[in-house]
C-alpha positions as CSV (number, residue, x, y, z in Angstrom):
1,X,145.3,209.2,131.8
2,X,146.3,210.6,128.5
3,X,144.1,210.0,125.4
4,X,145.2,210.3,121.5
5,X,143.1,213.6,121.0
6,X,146.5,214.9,119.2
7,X,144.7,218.0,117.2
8,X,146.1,220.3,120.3
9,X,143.3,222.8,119.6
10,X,140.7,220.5,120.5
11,X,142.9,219.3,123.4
12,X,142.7,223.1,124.6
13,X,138.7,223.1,124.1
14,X,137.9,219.6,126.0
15,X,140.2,221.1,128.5
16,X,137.9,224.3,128.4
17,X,135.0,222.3,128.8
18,X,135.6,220.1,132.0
19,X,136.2,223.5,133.6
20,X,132.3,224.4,132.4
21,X,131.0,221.0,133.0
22,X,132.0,221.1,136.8
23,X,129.1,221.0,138.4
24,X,126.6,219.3,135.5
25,X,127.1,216.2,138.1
26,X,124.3,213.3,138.1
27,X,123.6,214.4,141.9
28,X,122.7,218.0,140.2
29,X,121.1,216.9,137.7
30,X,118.7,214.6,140.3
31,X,118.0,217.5,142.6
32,X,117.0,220.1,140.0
33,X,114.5,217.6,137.9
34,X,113.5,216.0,141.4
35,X,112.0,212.0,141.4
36,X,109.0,213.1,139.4
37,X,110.8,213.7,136.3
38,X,113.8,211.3,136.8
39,X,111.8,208.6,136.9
40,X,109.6,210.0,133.6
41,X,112.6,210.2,131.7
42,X,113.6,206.8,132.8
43,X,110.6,205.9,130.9
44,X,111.4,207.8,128.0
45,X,109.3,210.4,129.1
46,X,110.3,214.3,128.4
47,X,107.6,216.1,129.2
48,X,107.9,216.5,133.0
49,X,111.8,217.1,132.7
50,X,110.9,219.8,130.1
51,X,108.4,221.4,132.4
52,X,110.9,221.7,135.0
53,X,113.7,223.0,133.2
54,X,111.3,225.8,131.4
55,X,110.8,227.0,135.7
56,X,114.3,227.8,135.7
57,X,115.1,230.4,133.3
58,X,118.4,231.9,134.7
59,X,119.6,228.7,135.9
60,X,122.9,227.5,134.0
61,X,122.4,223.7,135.0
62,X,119.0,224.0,134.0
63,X,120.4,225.9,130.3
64,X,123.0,222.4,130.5
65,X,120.4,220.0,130.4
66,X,117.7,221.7,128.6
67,X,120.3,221.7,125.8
68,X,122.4,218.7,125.9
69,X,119.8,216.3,127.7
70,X,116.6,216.9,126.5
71,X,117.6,218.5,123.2
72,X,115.8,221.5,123.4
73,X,116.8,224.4,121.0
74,X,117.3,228.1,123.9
75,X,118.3,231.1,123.4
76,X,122.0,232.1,123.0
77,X,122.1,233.9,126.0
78,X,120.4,231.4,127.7
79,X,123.0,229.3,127.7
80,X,126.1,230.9,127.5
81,X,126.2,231.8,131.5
82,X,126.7,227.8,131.5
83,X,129.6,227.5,129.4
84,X,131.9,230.9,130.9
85,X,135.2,229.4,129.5
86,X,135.0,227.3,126.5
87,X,132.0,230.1,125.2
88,X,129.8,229.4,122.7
89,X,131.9,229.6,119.8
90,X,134.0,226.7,121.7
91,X,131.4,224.3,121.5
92,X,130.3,225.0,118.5
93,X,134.1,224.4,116.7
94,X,134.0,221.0,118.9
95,X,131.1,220.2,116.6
96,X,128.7,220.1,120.2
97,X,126.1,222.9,119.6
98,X,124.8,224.6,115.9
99,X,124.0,228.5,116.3
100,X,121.2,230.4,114.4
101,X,123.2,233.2,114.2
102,X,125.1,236.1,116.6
103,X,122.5,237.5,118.2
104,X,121.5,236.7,122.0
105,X,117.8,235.7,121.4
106,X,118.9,233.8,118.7
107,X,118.2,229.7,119.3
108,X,121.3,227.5,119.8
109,X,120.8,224.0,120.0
110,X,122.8,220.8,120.2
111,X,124.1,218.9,117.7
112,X,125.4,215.8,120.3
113,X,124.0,214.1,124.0
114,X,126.1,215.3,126.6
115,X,125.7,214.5,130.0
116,X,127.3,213.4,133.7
117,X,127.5,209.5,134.2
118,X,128.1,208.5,137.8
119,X,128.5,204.9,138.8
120,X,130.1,202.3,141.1
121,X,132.2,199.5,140.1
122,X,134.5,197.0,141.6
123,X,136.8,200.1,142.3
124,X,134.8,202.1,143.5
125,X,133.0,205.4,142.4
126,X,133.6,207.1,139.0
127,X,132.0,210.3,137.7
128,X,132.6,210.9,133.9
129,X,131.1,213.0,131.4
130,X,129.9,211.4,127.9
131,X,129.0,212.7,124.8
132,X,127.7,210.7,122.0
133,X,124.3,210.9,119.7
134,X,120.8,211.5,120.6
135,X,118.4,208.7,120.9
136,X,115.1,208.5,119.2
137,X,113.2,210.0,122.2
138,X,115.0,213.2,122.3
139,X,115.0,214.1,118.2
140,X,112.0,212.4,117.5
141,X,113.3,210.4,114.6
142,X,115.1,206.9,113.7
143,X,118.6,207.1,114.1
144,X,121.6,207.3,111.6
145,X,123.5,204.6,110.5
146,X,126.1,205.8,112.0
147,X,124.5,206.7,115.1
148,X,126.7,206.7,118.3
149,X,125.6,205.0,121.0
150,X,125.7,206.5,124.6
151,X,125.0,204.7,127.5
152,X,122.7,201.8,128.0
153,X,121.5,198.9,129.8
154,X,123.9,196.9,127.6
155,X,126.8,198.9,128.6
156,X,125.8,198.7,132.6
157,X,125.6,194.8,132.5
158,X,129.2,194.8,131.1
159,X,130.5,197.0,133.1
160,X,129.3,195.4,135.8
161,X,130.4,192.0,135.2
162,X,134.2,193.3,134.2
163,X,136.9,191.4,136.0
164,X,138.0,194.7,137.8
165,X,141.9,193.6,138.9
166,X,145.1,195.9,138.0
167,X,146.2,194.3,134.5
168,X,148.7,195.8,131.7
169,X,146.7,196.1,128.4
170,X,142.8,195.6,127.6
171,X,141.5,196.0,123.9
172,X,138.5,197.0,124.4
173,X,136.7,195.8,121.1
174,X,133.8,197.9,119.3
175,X,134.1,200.7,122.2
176,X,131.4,203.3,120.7
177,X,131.3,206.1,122.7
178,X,134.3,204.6,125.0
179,X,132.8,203.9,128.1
180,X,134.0,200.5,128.6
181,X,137.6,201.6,127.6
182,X,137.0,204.4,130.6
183,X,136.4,201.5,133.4
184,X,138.9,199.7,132.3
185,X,141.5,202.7,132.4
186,X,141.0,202.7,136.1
187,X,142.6,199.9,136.4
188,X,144.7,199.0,133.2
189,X,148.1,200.7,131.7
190,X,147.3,200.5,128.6
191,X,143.8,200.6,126.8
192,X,143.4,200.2,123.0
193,X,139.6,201.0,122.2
194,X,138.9,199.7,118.4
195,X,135.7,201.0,116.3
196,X,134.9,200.2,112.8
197,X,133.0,203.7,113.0
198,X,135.1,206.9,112.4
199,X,132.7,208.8,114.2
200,X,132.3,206.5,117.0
201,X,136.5,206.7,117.5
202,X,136.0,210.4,117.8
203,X,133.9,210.9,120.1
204,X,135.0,208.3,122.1
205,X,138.7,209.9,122.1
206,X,137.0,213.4,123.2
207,X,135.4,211.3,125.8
208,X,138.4,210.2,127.0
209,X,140.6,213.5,126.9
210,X,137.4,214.9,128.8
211,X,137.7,212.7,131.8
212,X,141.5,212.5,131.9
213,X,141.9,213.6,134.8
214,X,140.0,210.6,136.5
215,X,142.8,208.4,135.9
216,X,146.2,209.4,135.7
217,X,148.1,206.7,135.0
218,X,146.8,204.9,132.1
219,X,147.1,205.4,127.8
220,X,143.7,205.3,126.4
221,X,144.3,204.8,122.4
222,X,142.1,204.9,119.5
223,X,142.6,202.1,116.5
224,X,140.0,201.9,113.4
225,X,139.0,198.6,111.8
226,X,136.7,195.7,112.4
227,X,136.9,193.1,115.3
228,X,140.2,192.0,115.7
229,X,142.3,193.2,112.3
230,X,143.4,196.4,113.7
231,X,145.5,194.4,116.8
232,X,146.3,191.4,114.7
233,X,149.5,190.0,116.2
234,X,149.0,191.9,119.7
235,X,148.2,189.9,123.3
236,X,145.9,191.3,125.6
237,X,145.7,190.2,129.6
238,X,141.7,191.6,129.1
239,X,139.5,192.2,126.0
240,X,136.0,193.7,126.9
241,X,133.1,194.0,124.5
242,X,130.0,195.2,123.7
243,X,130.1,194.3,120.3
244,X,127.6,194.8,117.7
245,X,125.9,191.6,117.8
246,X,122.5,192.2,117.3
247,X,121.0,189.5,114.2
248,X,120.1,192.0,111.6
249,X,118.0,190.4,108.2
250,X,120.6,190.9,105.5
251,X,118.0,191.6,103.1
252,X,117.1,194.9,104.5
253,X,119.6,197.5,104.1
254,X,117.3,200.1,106.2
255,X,117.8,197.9,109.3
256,X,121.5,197.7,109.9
257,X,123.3,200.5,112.3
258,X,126.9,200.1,113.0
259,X,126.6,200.1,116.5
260,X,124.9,197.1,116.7
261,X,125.3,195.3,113.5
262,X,128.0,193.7,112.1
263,X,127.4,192.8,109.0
264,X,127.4,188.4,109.3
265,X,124.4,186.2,109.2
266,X,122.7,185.2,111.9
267,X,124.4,184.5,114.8
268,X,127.7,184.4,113.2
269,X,129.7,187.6,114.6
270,X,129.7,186.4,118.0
271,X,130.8,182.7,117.0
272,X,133.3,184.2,115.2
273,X,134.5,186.2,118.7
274,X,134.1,183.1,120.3
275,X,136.1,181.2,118.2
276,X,138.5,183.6,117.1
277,X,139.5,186.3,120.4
278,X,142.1,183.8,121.2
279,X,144.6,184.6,119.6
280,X,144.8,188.1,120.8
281,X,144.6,186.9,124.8
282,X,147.7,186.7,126.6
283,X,148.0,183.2,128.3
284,X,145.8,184.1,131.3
285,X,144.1,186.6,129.5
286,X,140.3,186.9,129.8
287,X,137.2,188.1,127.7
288,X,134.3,189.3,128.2
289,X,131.6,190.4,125.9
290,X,128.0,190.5,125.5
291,X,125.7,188.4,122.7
292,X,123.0,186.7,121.1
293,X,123.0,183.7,119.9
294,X,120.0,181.7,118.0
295,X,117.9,178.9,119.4
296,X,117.1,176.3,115.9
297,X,114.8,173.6,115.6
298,X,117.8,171.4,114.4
299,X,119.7,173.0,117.0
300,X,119.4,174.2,120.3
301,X,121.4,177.4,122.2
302,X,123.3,175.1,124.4
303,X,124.5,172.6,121.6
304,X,125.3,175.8,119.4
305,X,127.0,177.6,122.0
306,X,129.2,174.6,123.3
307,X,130.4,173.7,119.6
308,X,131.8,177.3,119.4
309,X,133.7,176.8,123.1
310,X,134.9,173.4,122.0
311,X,136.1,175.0,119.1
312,X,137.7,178.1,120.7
313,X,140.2,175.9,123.2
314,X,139.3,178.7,125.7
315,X,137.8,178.1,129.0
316,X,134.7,179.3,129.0
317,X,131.7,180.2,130.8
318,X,128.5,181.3,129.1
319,X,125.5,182.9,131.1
320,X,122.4,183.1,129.1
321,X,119.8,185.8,130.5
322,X,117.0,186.8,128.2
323,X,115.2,184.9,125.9
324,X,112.3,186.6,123.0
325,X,110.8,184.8,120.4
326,X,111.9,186.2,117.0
327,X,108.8,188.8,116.4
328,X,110.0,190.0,120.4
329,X,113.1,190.2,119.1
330,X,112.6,192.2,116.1
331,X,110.5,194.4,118.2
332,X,112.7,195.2,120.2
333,X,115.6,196.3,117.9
334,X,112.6,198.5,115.4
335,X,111.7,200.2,118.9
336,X,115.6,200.8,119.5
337,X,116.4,202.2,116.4
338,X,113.4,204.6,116.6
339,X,111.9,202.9,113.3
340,X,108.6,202.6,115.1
341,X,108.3,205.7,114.3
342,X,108.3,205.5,110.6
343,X,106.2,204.1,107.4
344,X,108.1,201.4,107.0
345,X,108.1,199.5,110.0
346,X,106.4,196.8,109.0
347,X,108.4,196.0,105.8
348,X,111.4,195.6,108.7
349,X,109.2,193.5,110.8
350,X,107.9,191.3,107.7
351,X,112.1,191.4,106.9
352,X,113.1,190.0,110.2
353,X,110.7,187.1,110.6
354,X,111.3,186.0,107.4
355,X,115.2,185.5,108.3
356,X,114.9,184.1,111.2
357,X,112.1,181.6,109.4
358,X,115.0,180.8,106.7
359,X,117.0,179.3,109.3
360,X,114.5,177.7,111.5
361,X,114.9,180.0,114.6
362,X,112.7,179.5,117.6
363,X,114.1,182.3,119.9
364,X,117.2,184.3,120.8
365,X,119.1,184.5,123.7
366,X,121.4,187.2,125.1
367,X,123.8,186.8,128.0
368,X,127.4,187.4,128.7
369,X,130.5,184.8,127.7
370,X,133.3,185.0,129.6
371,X,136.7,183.7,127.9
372,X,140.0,182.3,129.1
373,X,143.1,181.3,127.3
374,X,144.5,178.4,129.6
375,X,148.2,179.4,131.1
376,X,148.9,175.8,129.9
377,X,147.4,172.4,129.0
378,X,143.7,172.3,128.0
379,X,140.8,173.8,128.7
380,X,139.0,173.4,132.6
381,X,135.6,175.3,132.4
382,X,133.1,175.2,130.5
383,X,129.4,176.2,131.7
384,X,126.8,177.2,129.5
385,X,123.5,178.0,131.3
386,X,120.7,179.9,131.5
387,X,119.7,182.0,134.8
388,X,116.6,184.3,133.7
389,X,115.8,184.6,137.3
390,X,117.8,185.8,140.5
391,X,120.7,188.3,140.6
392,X,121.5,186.8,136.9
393,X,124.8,187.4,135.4
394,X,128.1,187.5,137.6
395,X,129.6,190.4,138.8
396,X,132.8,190.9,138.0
397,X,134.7,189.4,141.3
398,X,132.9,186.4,140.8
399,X,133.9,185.4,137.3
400,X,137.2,186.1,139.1
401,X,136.4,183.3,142.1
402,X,134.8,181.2,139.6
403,X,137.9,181.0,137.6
404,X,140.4,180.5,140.3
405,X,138.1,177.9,142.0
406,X,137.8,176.3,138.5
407,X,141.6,176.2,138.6
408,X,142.1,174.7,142.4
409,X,139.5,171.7,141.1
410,X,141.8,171.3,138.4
411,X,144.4,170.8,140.9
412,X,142.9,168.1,142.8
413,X,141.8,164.8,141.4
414,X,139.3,162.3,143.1
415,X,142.0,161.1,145.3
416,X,142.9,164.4,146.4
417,X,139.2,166.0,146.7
418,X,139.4,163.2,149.2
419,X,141.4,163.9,151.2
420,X,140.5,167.6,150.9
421,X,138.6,169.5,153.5
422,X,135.9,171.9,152.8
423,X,133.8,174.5,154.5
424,X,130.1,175.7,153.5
425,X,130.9,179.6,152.3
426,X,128.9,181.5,154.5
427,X,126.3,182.9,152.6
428,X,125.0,180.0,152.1
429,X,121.7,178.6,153.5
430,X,119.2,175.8,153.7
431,X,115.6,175.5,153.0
432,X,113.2,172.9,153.4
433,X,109.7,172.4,152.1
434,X,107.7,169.6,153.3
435,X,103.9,168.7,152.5
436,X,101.3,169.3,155.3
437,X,101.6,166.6,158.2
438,X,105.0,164.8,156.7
439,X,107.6,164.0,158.8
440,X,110.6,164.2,155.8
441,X,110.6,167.1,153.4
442,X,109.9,166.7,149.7
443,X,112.1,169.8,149.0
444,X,115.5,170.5,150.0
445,X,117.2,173.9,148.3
446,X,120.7,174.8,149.1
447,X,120.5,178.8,148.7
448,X,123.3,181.3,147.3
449,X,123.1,184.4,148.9
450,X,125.9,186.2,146.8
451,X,128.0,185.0,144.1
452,X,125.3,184.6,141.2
453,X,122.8,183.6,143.4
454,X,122.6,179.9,142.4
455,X,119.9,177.7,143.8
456,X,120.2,174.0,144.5
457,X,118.2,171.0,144.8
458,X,119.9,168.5,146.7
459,X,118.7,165.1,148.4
460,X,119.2,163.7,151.5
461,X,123.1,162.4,151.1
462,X,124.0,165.7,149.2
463,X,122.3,168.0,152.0
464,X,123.8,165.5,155.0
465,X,126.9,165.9,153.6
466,X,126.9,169.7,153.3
467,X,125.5,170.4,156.3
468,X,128.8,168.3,157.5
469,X,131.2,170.3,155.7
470,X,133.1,172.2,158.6
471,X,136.4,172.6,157.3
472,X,138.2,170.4,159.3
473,X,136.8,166.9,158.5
474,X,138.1,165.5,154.9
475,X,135.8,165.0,152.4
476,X,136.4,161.1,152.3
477,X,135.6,160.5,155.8
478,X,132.5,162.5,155.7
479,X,131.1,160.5,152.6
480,X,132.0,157.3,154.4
481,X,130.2,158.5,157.7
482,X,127.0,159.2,155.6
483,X,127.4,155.7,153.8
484,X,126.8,153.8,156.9
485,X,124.6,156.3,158.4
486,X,122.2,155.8,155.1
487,X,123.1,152.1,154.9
488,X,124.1,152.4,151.1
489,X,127.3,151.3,149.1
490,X,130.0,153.7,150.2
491,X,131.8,153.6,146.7
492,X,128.8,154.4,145.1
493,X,128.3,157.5,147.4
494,X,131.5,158.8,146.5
495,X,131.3,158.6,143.0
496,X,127.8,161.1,143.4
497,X,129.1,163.3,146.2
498,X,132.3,163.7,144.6
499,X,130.6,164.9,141.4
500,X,128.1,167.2,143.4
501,X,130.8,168.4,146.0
502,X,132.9,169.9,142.3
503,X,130.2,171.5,140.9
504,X,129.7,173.1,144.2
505,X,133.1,174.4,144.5
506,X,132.9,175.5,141.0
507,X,129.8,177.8,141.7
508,X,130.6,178.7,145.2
509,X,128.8,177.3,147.6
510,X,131.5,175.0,149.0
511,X,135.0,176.5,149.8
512,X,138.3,174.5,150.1
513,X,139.8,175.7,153.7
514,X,143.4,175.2,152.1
């Protein structure tokens, strides 16, 4: 992988650095805090970490996240056994650590978050390092404006739900610290990560020329601007984002951060995505990114949503996950900026309901949209529903099945569904429910066990006629066996079961054996 750090000084330091940072792994990291404090810091928690680091004086790993974990301020000579070949001085002119002064007792401390990141995708296992700004927990303060996000829960989903194939070029949109643009170098040529923060560009290029050897082969480049203007004109097979969508009041300067606000009304930046991230896809090309959208009394999430897909001419699939009530929502985004902490919180609070009252807003949901330009001819997909429950949004190989089982259904009309056979996929099973002493159930649920993990309630033709579905029977002599087994009108069986037997292709649960 090579990355557009193209100061060749700070390409010599990174370098110096990955040789220092060999053995700050997550693994390490795990063993030497042990469950105890792992899990405290997972709550936010420093104390027990700090407690354990303070038992291990002479211990570089312990000097590594002391410093650029937990933000403590040690002594020089603490920690420059850690750091053998970039030195001190090294970090320092990468802009990583501030110095008191020359002496060994005197306190160093770090100016940036730096630490291991280990995960596993659709490709496998990847073990990065990533730097970007301290949250609230470890300084003690609200953030910066132009505070640089590291990783977070936000940045797992997408990850996670990433159409992982080999592809040619990605934009990965808003990329922050980079991370995204890092998972999809793995398996793309060519990654273009765009930020409308300076700052956030940086880092996220050091980020990149620090893990370069990860992935040889791909081009990792840095654009400024916002949203789409800095690849106007470009196609991209894949555009990934985590885009700073969070509804912000526009009334309150002191609430708006550029990594998660940008700048529109409402719900608007993530319509205009929606709507607009067409014209950079590639016919074929998919996206993916991560929003909220509002809930209105004149409007509900699923009308508003669909009006921007019908809008778009993309294929789309929209999986709503969480849903808070506006004073949750604000909430959560005061906690996240660390504004709890301060006098002013509830000036922002006061600030937020009042903009979501202006516009009638009952609730917010987030989820994940997943985007397709059509190779040809008009949209096939679009889904927009909510699954709070259950394995929730899609991994990434399942937005891929979805899509290519969307596009088989397109394919095949009522007359050739017909004559089509079908098989149940295998993780699929049955339950039935029925009320004390009754012969019939009153429940029947067809169960996902993979896939997103859907759950369906079907009756007694739907269920007969799964529970038929072998694979080598077709479709319309199965519907007209269950006709005259129920003693109903075999046209209009079909009609239902041909509906039902689509949407259960679509989601998985019924797969086409050619």
């Amino acid at each position: 992988m090579t990355a557009d750090v193209t100061d060749p000084r700070t390409g010599e330091l990174v370098g110096r650095l990955r040789t220092d940072l060999a053995g700050f792994t997550v693994d390490a990291v795990n063993d030497l805090l042990g469950p105890v404090a792992q899990a405290a810091l997972g709550r936010e928690q420093t104390l027990p970490a700090r407690i354990v680091v303070s038992q291990h004086p002479d211990e570089p790993l312990a000097a590594l996240v002391a410093v650029f974990l937990l933000g403590l301020e040690v002594p020089a000579a603490r920690l420059a056994p850690a750091v053998p070949t970039i030195g001190l001085a090294g970090l320092a002119e990468l802009g990583l650590i501030a110095t008191a002064g020359n002496d060994p007792g005197d306190p160093v401390r770090a100016l940036l978050d730096l630490r291991p990141y280990s995960t596993v995708d659709a490709l496998g296992p990847a073990d990065w390092w990533l730097i970007s700004d301290f949250s609230e927990v470890a300084t003690g303060h609200p953030l910066n404006e132009d505070h640089v996000l590291g990783v977070g829960g936000a940045s797992l989903t997408l990850a996670r739900c990433t159409i992982r194939r080999p592809t040619g070029r990605v934009l990965d949109l808003g990329t922050g610290c980079g991370i995204q643009a890092l998972h999809a170098a793995r398996h793309a040529q060519h990654v273009i990560g765009t930020d409308i923060s300076a700052r956030a560009l940086h880092l996220a290029r050091i980020n990149w020329a620090l893990n370069s050897g990860t992935v040889p082969g791909a081009v990792l480049e840095g654009r400024p601007g916002s949203l789409l203007e800095p690849v106007a004109g470009e196609l991209f097979d894949l555009v990934v984002s985590n885009p700073p969508f969070v509804i912000t009041p526009r009334s309150v300067p002191a609430a708006t951060f550029e990594y998660r606000d940008g700048g529109m009304v409402g719900d608007d930046l993530v319509r205009h995505l929606i709507e607009s991230v067409g014209t950079v896809l590639a016919p074929g090309g998919v996206a993916q990114f991560l929003g909220n959208w509002e809930g209105r009394r004149d409007e509900g999430w699923t009308d508003r949503v669909s009006s921007w897909l019908e809008t778009s001419g993309l294929d789309g699939w929209v999986v709503q996950r969480e849903w808070q009530d506006p004073a949750e929502y604000a909430e959560t985004w005061i906690r996240d900026s660390g504004q709890h902490l301060g006098k002013d919180a509830d000036d922002l609070y006061a600030a937020w309901l009042s903009d979501f009252a202006s516009r009638g807003v009952d609730g917010v949901g987030f989820g994940l949209i997943t985007l397709r330009r059509p190779e040809s001819g008009e949209p096939r997909l679009r889904v927009v529903e909510e699954r709070r429950s259950g394995p929730g949004l899609p991994w990434g190989d399942e937005v891929i099945s979805t899509l290519e089982r969307q596009d088989w259904l397109a394919a095949h009309d009522d007359d050739a569904l017909l004559a089509a056979m079908l098989k149940v996929a295998p993780d699929v099973t049955e339950e039935r429910h029925h009320l004390p002493g009754a012969e019939d159930p009153s429940v029947i649920l067809l169960r996902q066990g993979g896939g997103a993990g859907r759950v369906v309630q079907a009756g007694t033709a739907l269920a007969g006629f799964v529970g038929a579905c072998s694979g080598d029977i077709p479709v319309g002599r199965l519907i007209a066996a269950l006709a005259s087994l129920l003693e109903v009108d075999g046209q209009a069986l079909s009609t239902e079961l041909l509906s039902d037997a689509r949407n259960l292709v679509r989601d998985g649960l019924l797969e086409p054996t050619v």
